[in-house]
PARO-749592 format. One record per atom (N, C-alpha, C): residue number from 0; x, z, y; atom name. Coordinates in pm, whole numbers. Layout:
BEGIN
num	px	pz	py	atomo
NUM	X	Z	Y	CA
...
# end
This chain:
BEGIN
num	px	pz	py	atomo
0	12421	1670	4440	N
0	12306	1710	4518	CA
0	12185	1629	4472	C
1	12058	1675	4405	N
1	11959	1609	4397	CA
1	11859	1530	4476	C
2	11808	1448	4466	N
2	11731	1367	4561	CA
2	11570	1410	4531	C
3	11503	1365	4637	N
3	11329	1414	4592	CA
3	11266	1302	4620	C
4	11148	1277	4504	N
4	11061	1211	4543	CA
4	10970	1264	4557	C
5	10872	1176	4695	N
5	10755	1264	4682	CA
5	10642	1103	4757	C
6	10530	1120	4621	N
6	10466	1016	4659	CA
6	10384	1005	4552	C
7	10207	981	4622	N
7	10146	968	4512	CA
7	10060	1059	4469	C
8	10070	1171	4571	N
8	10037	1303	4494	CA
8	10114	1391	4404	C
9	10217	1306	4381	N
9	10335	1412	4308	CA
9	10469	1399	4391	C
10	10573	1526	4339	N
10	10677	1517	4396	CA
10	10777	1603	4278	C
11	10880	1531	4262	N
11	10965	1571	4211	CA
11	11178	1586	4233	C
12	11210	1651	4189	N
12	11380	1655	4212	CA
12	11444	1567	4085	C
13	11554	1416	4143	N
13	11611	1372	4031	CA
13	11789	1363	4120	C
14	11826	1311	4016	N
14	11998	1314	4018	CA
14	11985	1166	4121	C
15	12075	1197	4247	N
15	12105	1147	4341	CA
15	12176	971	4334	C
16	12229	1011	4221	N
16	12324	861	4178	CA
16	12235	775	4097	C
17	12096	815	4072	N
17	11980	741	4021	CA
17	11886	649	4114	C
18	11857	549	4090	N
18	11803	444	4158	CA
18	11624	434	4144	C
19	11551	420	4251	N
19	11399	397	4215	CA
19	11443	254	4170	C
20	11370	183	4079	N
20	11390	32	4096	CA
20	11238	-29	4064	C
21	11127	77	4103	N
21	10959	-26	4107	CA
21	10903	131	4207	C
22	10797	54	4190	N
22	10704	115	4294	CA
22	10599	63	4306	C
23	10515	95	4257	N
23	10346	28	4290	CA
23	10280	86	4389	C
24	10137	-16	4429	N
24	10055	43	4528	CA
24	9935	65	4420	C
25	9861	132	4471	N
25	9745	130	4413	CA
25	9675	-14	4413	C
26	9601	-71	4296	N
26	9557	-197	4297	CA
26	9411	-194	4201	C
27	9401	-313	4142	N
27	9314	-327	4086	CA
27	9327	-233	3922	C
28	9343	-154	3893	N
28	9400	-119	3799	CA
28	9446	27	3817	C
29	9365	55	3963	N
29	9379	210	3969	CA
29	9511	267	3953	C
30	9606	257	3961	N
30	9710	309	3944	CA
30	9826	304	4069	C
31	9945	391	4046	N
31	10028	434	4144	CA
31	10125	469	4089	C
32	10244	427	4070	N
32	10389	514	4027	CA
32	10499	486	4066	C
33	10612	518	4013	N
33	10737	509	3997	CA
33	10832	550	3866	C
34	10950	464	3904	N
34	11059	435	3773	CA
34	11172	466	3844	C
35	11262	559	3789	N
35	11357	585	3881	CA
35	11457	537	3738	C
36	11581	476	3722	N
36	11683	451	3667	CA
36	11830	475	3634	C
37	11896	521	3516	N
37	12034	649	3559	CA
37	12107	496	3553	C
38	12213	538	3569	N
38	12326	394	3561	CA
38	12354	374	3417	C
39	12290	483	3307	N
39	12316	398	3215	CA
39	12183	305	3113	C
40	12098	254	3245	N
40	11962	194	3188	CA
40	11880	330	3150	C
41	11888	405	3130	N
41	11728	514	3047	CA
41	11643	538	3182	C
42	11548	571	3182	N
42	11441	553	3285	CA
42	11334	664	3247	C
43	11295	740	3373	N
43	11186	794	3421	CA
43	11081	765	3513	C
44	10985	743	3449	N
44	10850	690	3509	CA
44	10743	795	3519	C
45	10665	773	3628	N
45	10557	847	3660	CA
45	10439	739	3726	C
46	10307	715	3642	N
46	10225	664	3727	CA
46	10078	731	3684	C
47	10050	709	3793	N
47	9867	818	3828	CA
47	9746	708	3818	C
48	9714	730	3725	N
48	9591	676	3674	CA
48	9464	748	3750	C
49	9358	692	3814	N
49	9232	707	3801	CA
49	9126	652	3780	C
50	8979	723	3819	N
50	8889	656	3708	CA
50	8876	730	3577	C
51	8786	670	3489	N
51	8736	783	3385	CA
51	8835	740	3274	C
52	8937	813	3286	N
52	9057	801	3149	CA
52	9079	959	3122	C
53	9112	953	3004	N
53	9170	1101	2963	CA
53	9340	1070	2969	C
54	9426	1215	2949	N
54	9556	1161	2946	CA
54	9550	1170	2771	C
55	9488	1157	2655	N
55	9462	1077	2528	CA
55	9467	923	2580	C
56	9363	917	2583	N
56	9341	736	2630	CA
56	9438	681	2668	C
57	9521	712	2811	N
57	9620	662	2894	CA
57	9756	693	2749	C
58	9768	782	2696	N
58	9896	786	2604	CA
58	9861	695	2508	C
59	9757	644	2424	N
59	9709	585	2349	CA
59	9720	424	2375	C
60	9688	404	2513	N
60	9736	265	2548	CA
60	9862	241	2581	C
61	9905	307	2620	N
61	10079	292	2637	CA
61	10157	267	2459	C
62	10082	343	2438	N
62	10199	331	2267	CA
62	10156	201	2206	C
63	10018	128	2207	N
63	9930	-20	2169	CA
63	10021	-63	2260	C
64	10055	-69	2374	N
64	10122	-165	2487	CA
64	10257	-195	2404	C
65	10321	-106	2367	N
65	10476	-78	2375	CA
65	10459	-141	2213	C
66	10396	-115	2127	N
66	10345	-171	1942	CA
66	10318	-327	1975	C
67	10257	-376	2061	N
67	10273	-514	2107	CA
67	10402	-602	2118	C
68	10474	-512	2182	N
68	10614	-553	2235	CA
68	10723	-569	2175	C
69	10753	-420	2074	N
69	10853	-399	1982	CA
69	10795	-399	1831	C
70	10875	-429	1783	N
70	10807	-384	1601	CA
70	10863	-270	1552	C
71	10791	-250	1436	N
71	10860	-151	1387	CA
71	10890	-4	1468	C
72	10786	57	1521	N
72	10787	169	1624	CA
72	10754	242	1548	C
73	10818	413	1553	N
73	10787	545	1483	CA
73	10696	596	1603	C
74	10595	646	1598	N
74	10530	740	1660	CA
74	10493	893	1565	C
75	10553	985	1663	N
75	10526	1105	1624	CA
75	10490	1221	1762	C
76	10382	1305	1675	N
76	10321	1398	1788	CA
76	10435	1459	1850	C
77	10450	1499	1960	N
77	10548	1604	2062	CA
77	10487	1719	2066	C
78	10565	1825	2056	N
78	10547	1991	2101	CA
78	10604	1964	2231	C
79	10519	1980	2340	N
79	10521	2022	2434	CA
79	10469	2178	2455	C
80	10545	2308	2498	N
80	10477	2443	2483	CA
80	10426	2429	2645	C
81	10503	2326	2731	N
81	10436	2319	2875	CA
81	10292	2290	2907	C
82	10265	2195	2823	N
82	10129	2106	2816	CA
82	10031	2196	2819	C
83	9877	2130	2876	N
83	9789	2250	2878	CA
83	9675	2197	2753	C
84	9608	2224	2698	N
84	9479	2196	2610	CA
84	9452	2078	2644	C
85	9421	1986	2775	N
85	9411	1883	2797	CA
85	9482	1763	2766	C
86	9635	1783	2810	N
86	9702	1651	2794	CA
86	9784	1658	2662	C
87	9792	1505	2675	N
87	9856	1449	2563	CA
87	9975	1367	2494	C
88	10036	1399	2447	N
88	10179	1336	2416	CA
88	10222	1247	2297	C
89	10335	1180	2309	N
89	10399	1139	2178	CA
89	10540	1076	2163	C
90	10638	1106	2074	N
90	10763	1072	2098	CA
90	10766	924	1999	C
91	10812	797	2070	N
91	10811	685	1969	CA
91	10978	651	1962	C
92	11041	595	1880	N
92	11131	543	1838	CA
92	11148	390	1801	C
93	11224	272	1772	N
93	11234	217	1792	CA
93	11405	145	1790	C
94	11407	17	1711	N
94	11540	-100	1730	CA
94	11540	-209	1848	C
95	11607	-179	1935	N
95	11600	-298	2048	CA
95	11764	-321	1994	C
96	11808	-469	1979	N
96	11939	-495	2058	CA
96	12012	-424	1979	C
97	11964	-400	1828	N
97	12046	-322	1727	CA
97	12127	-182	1810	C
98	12019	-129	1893	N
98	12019	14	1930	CA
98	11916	104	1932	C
99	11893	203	1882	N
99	11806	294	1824	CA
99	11765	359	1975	C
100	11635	327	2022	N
100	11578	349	2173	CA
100	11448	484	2105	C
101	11455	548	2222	N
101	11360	691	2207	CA
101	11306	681	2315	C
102	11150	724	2308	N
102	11049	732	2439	CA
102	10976	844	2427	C
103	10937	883	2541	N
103	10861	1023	2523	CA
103	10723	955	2607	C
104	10610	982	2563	N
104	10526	965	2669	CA
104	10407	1124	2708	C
105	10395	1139	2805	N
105	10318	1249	2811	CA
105	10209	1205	2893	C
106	10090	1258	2885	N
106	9971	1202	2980	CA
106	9899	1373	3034	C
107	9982	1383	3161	N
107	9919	1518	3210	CA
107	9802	1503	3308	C
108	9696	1598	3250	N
108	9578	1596	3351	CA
108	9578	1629	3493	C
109	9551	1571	3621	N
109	9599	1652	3750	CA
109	9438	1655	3814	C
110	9363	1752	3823	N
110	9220	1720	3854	CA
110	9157	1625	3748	C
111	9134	1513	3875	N
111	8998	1439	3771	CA
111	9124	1319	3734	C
112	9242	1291	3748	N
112	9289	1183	3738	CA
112	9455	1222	3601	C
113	9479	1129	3569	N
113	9577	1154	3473	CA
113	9708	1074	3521	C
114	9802	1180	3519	N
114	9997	1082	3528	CA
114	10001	1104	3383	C
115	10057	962	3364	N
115	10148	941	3241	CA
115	10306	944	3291	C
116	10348	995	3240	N
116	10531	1025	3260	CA
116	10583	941	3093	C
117	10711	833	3170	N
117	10721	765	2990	CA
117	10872	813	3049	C
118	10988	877	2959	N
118	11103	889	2974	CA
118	11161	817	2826	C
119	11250	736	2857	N
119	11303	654	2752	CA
119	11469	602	2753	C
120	11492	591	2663	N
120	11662	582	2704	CA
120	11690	578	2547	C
121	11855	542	2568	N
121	11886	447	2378	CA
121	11964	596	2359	C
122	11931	636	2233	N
122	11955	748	2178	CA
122	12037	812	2208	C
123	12177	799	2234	N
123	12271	847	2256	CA
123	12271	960	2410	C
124	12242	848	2495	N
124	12231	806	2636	CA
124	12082	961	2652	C
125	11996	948	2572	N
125	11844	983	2596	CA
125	11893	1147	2555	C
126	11938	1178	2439	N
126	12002	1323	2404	CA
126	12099	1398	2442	C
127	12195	1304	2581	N
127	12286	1352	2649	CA
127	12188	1398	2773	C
128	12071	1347	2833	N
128	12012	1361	2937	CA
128	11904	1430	2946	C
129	11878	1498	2795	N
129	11771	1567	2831	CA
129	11739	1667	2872	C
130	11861	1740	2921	N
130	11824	1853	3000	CA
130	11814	1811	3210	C
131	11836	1740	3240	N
131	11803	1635	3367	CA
131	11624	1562	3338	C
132	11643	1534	3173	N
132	11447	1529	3202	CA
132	11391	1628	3216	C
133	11389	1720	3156	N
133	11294	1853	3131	CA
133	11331	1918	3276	C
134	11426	1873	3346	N
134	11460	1951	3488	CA
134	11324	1906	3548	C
135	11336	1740	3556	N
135	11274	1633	3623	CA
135	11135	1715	3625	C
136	11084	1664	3488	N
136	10995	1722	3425	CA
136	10915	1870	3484	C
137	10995	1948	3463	N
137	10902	2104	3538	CA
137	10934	2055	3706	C
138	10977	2024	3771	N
138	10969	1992	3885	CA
138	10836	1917	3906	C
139	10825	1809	3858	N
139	10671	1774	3884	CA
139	10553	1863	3847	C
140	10552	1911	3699	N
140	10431	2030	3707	CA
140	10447	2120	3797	C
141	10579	2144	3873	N
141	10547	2253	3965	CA
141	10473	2222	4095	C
142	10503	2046	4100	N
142	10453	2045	4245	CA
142	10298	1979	4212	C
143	10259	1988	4082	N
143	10097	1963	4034	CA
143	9994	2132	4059	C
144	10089	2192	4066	N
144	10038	2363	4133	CA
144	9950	2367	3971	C
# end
């Protein structure tokens, strides 16, 4: 049975045996999200940016954030056929822990404000689950109307 979140201005359906494990308030830094977690570590995040960002910008700093952190990161554009003219994506790759980790980041426009959604998980783990993201996934554009 799926569980729902709803908060933030968005709401979405995830797998029940999955854990939130953050939660922000809005702060100095304009922002608002959540990270929900499967039991085997891969993670879905959603946080709402506002203020004058594009979802370019917001994907653009996330991948500099994450190039800070890890070395050696592949970034490549995403076909999203969901996406509208506005937002913006990118799939990065990556060695943590001599395990080959995959991230998706998408930065969808909602009005004047942008969610970045980062779904990430170690390869194996990330290509067994991706039909539970893309569930995840159209569940929130649906409840973005």
């Amino acid at each position: 049975m799926p569980s729902s979140f709803e908060g933030f201005g968005v709401r979405f359906l995830y797998p029940d045996n999955w854990k939130i494990v953050e939660q922000t308030e809005p702060g100095e830094e304009s922002t608002a999200g959540v990270m929900l977690e499967t039991p085997e570590k891969a993670f879905f995040s959603v946080n709402r940016y506002t203020g004058n960002v594009s979802p370019q910008k917001v994907v653009d700093q996330a991948i500099a954030a994450m190039q800070g952190e890890y070395q050696e990161i592949e970034v490549t554009p995403l076909e999203d056929e969901t996406a509208t003219p506005r937002d913006a994506s990118a799939e990065l790759s990556f060695y943590y822990l001599d395990l080959l980790v995959e991230t998706r980041l998408l930065g969808i426009a909602d009005r004047d404000e942008v969610l970045l959604v980062q779904i990430q998980g170690e390869s194996r783990d990330f290509d067994r689950l991706e039909p539970v993201f893309q569930a995840m996934l159209q569940s929130l554009r649906e409840s973005l109307g």
